[in-house]
C-alpha positions in Angstrom: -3.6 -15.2 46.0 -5.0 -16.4 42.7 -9.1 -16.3 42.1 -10.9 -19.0 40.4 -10.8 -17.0 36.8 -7.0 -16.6 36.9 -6.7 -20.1 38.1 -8.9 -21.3 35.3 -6.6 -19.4 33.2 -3.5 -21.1 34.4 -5.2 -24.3 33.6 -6.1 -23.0 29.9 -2.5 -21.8 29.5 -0.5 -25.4 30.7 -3.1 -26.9 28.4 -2.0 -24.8 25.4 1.3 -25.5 25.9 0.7 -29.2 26.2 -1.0 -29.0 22.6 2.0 -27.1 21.3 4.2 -29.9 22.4 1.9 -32.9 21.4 0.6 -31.7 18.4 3.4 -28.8 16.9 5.6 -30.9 17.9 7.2 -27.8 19.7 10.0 -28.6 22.6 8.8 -27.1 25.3 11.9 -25.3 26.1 11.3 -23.2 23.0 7.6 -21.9 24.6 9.0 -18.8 26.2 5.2 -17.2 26.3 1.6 -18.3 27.2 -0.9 -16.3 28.4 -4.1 -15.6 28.2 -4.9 -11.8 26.6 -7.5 -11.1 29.7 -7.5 -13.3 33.0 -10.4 -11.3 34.2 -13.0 -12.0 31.3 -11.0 -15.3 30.3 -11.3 -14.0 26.9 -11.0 -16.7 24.2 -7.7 -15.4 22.7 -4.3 -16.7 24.0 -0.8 -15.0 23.2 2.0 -17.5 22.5 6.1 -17.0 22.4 7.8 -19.5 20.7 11.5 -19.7 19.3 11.0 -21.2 16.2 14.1 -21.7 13.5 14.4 -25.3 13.3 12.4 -27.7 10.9 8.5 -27.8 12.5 5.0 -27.8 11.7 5.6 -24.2 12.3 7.3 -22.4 9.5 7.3 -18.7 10.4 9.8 -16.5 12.6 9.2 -13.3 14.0 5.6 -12.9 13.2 1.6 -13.7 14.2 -0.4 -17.0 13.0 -3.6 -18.7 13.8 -4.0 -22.4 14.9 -7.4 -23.6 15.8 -8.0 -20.1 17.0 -5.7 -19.8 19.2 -2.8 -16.5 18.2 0.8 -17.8 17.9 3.5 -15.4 17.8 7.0 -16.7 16.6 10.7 -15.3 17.1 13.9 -15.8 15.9 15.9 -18.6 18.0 18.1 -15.9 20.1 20.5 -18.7 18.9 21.4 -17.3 15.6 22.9 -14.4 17.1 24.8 -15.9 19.5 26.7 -17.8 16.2 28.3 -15.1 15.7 30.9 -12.7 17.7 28.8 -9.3 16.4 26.2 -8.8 14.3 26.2 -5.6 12.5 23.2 -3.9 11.4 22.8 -0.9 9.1 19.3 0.9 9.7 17.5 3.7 10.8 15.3 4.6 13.4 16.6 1.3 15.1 15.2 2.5 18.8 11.8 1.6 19.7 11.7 -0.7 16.7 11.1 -4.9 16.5 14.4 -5.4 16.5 15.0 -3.4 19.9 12.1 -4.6 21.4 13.4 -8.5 20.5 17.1 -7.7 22.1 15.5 -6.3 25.3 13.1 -9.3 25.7 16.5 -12.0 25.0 18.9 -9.7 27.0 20.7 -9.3 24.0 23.0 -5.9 24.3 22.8 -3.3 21.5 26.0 -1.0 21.0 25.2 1.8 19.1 27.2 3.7 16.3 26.8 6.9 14.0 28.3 8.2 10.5 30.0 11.5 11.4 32.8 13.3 8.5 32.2 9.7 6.7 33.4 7.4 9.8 31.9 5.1 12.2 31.8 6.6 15.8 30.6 4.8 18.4 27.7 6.2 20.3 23.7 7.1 19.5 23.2 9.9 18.0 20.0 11.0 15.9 19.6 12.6 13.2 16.7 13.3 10.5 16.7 11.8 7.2 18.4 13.6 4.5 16.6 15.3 1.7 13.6 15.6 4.0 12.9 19.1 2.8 11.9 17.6 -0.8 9.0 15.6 0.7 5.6 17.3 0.6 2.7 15.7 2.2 -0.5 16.3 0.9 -3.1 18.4 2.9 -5.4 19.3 0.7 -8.7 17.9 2.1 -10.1 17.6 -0.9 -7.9 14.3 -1.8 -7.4 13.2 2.5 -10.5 11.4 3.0 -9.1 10.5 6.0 -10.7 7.3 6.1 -9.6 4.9 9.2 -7.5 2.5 6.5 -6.8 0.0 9.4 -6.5 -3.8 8.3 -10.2 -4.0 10.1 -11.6 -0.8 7.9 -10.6 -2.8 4.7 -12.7 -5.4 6.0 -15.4 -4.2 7.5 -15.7 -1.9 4.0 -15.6 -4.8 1.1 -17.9 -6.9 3.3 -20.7 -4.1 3.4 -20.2 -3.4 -0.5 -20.4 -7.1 -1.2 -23.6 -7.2 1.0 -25.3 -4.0 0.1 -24.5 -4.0 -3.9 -22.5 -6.7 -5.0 -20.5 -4.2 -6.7 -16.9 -2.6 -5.4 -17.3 -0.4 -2.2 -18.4 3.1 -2.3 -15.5 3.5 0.5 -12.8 2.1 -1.6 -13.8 3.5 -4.9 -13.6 7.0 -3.5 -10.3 6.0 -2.4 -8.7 5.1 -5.3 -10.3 8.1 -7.4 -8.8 10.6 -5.0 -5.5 9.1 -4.9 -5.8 9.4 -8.9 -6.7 13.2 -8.5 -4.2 13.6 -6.7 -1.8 12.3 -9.1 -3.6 14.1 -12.1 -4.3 17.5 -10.3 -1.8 18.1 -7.4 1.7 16.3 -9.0 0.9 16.7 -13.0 3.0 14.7 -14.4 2.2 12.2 -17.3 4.4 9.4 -16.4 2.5 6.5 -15.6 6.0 4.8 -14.2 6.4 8.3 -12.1 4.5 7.1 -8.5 4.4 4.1 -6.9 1.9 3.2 -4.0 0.9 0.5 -1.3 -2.2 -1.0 1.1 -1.9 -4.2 2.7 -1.1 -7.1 1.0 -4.8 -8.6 1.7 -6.3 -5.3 0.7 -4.6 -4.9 -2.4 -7.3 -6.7 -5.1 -10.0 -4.0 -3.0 -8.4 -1.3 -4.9 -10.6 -0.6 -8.4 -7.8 -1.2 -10.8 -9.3 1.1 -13.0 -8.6 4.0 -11.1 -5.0 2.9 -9.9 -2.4 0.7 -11.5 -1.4 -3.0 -10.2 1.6 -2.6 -11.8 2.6 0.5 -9.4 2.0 -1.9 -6.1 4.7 -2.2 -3.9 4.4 -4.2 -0.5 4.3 -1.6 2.6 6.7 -3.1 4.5 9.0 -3.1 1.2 12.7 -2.3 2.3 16.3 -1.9 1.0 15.3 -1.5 -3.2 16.4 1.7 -5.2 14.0 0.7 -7.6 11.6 3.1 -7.7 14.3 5.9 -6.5 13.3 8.3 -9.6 9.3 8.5 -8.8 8.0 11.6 -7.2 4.9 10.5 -5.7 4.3 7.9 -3.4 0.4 6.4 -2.4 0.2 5.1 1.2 -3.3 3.6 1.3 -3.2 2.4 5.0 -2.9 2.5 8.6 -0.2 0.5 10.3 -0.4 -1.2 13.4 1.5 -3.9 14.9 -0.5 -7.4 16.0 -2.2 -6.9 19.1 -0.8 -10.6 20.3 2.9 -9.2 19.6 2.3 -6.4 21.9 1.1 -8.8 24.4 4.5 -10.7 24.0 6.2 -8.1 24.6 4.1 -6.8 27.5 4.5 -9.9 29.5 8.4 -9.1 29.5 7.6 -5.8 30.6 8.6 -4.5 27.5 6.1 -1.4 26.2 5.7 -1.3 22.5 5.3 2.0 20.5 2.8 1.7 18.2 2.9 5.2 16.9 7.1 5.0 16.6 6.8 1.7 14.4 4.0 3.2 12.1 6.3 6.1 11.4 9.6 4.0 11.3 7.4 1.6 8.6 6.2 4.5 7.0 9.3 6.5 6.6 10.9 3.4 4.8 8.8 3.2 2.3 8.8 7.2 1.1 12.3 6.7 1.1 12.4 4.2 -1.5 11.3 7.5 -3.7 13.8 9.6 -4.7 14.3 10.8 -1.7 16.9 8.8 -1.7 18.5 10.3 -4.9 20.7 12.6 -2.6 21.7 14.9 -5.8 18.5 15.5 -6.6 16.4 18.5 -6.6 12.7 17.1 -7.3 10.1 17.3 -4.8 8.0 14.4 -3.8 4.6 14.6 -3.3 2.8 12.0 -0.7 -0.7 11.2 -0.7 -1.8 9.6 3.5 -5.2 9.8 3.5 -5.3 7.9 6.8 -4.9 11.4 9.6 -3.2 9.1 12.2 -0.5 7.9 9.5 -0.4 11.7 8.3 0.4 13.3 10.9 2.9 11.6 12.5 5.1 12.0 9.3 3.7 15.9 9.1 5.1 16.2 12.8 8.0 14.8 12.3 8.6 16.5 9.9 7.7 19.8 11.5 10.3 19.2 14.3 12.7 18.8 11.3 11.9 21.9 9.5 12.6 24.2 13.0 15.2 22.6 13.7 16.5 23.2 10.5 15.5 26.8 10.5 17.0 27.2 14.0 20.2 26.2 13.1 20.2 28.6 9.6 19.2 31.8 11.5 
């Protein structure tokens, strides 16, 4: 039986959904999700599903938006898929990622299929990245601050610098100067077109340009370029977590999201637009993660890699 807060709730929800309609101009067979984040302190944040693909007020798919302070979170239309008789998709580390996590919630079925002696086999089958040996993390604590680096650190950091000295953020400055050692001191090599790095896309004007070059950002959640495939170090100047609303989303399907598995999956694409991916190469690249979460899920991995690898050798 329903108390008075989650009835209250209810009511907040049905009214939510009634804006989306009216005022969106949302059909309400496209809201798959409302609910309020906590029934029991009938916190002020509400989670929203919606399909959106079609023409709307609402332009974006597949991510987390703000209206009048209430958290939308927008898919794909499971539609589009259905257009078609299979959709095939090349990628790595596809279990436990968005795109799983999205076919479980629509009941879309996944069949799986490997590369093995340059064919496609059907079945899962994992395997490491190749030319994983060449990467070396950096764990020299001289250069890993290990500052938080979270979208909220960023934050929280140029507002006290703006407050306390009008001047750029002790935090941030020291950041960018050790990510600079550590290109001077750890990979010595001259070539300014030689590294490449990232923060968020909000965070990236923080950065004292004097220390780092603007000209070297790429987005974090950069994918499929061979652009930068001949530098051999890489700058990963945050800490990535996925929207708490989304996780909600999800959670109301009784879908649990990883967010240690998606940092790493994000993370791992963007060292591997390096030349890591230069398979005939023999160069090592050097990785600066001053963020210890971000660090050592790519050090553990990596780990399990290297024993494996050994394992097999002896």
């Amino acid at each position: 039986m329903p108390n008075e807060k989650h009835l209250a709730a209810l009511e907040t929800e049905n009214k939510v959904s009634k804006l989306l309609v009216e005022r969106l101009c949302i059909p309400k067979e496209r809201i798959i999700h409302v609910v309020c984040s906590d029934r029991d302190t009938l916190e002020r944040t509400i989670s929203l599903g919606i399909d959106v693909t079609e023409n709307s007020k609402l332009q974006l798919t597949g991510t987390d938006l703000q209206y009048n302070g209430i958290s939308i979170v927008a898919f794909t239309k499971k539609e589009i898929f259905e257009l078609f008789n299979d959709v095939w998709i090349s990628s790595y580390m596809t279990k436990d990622s968005m795109l799983d996590y999205y076919c479980q919630m629509n009941n879309i079925k996944i069949s799986y299929y490997h590369i093995s002696n340059y064919a496609i086999v059907e079945g899962y089958r994992f395997d490491y990245p190749k030319e994983f040996e060449r990467l070396c993390i950096c764990q020299n604590e001289k250069y890993n601050l290990n500052f938080a680096l979270s979208k909220a650190w960023y934050k929280r950091e140029n507002n006290k610098g703006k407050i306390i000295t009008n001047k750029e953020p002790a935090c941030l400055k020291s950041l960018a100067s050790a990510f600079r050692n550590f290109l001077k001191y750890v990979c010595q090599n001259e070539n300014p077109n030689s590294y490449y790095w990232t923060t968020f896309k909000a965070s990236q004007s923080d950065i004292p340009k004097k220390y780092i070059s603007q000209k070297r950002f790429l987005e974090c959640n950069k994918k499929a370029t061979n652009e930068y495939d001949q530098c051999t170090a890489v700058g990963y100047l945050c800490n990535r977590f996925i929207n708490p609303n989304i996780i909600n989303v999800f959670a109301d399907k009784g879908i649990q999201f990883d967010n240690d598995q998606y940092a790493l999956s994000e993370l791992l694409q963007f060292v591997y637009r390096s030349n890591l991916r230069v398979e005939d190469s023999d160069k090592i690249v050097n990785v600066f993660i001053p963020a210890k979460r971000m660090r050592m899920l790519l050090w553990n991995f990596q780990q399990k890699y290297m024993t494996l690898r050994n394992n097999i050798s002896a």
